[in-house]
Structure formats: C-alpha cells, structure tokens
N, C-alpha and C positions, 0 to 999 in steps of 0.2 A: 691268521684267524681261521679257525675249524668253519665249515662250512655249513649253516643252518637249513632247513627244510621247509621252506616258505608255499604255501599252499592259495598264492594267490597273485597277481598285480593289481594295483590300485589304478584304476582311469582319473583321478584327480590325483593328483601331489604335491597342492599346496589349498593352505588356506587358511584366511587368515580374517580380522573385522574391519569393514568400512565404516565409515563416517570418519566425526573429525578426532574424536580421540581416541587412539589408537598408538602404539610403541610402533617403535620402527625395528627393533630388535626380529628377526628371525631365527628360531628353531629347528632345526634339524632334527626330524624322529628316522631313525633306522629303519627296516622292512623290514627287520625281526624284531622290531619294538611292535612296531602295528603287528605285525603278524600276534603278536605274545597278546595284544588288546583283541583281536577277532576272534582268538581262541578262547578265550576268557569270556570274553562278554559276550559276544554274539553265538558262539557256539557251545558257551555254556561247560566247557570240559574243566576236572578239575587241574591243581599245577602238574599231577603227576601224569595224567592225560596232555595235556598240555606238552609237557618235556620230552613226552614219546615222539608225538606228532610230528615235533620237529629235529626231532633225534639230537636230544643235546641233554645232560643232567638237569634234575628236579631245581638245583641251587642254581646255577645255570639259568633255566627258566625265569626263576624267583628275583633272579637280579635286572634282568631283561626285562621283566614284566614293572618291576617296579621303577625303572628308569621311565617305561614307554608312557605311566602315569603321573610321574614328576612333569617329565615336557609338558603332556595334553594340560595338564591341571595350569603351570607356570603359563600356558600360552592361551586360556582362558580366564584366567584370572588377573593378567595383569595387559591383556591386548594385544598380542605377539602372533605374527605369521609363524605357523606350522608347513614346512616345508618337510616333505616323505623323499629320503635321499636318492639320488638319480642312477649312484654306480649299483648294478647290482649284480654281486657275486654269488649268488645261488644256483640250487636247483631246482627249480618251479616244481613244485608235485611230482616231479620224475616221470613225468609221461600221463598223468593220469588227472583230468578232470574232478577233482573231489565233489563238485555242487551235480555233475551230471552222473558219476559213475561209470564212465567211458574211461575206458585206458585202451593209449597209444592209437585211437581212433585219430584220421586225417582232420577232423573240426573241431579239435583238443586245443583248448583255450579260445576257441572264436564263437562261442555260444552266448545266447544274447544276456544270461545270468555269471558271466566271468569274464573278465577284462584281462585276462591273462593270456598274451601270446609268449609264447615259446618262439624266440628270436632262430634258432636252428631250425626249427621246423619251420618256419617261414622262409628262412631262407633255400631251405633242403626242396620245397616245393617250387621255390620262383626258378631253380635251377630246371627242374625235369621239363618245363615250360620249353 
C-alpha cells in the first residue's frame, strides 16, 4: 500500500458510548480515514486540497474520505466503538509541525497543540542522552 501523508497523531484512539445500550461490535477507522475527516471538516480544504495535502489522487481522497464517514456515521448511529488503528505506516508531516509552523525544530510534535510525536526523533534524542 503507497504511503499516505498524515499530518497529525490522535492522543485518543478509541471511543465509543457507555451506558447500558450499546453494540459490542468495534470499528476500525484508519489514520488516513481520520486524517481525510480533519482535512475536510476541521480544516475546511477542498477534496483537491485535500489529495495534495496528503499526496495521493483526488479519487483516491474521495474514496478514503467517504469510507472514513461510513464508519463515524455506522458507529453513531447504531452504538459501536470506534477504534483509530494502532499500526502506523506513515510519514508524520515529514519533519514539520503544521499547527505551529516549525520545521525540523527539536520540540517537533511535543507542543501542547499536537499530540504528535515523531517515534525516531524520540528516540534519535534518548540516544545523544
């Protein structure tokens, strides 16, 4: 699978409705399904903004995006845990904070507005220790 441009990590990844009725069924959304909803909704870009962003085709996007609101919609409408998958094969913003505008600075993804740590650079620092 081509490798998508995910511009963020989630500090929750999972969620789901208590009380007493509720599915036991859990949902899996991708991190480029959420990513395809953050870009859309929250940030407002259109699909072809969108497609760039994360460097993959317009149709591409279109399909991703409309998966990512199938789940959300199936897992509020009928009481299902939403679970944001755990493996992730990406490349976080490729060095560059998008909410602060810092690239390749040493506190790249540890700002109190992104929950995004960059697993090599964590560990690239615990080493020089």
């Amino acid at each position: 699978m081509k490798k998508r441009r995910i511009g963020f990590r989630p500090c929750v990844k999972e969620f789901g409705p208590k009380g007493e009725c509720y599915n036991e069924e859990i949902i899996v959304i991708k991190l480029e399904e959420v990513e395809s909803l953050r870009l859309m909704e929250l940030e407002n870009l259109d699909q072809i903004a969108c497609a760039k962003q994360m460097e993959i085709g317009r149709s591409t996007f279109q399909n991703i995006y409309k998966e990512a609101k199938r789940k959300v919609t199936d897992a509020l409408v009928h009481g299902k845990r939403l679970v944001i998958e755990s493996q992730i094969e990406d490349d976080v913003c490729k060095g560059q904070c998008l909410r602060k505008g810092r690239s390749n600075s040493k506190d790249h993804g540890t700002c109190k507005n992104c929950c995004r740590i960059n697993e090599n650079e964590k560990k690239n620092e615990s080493e020089k220790i």
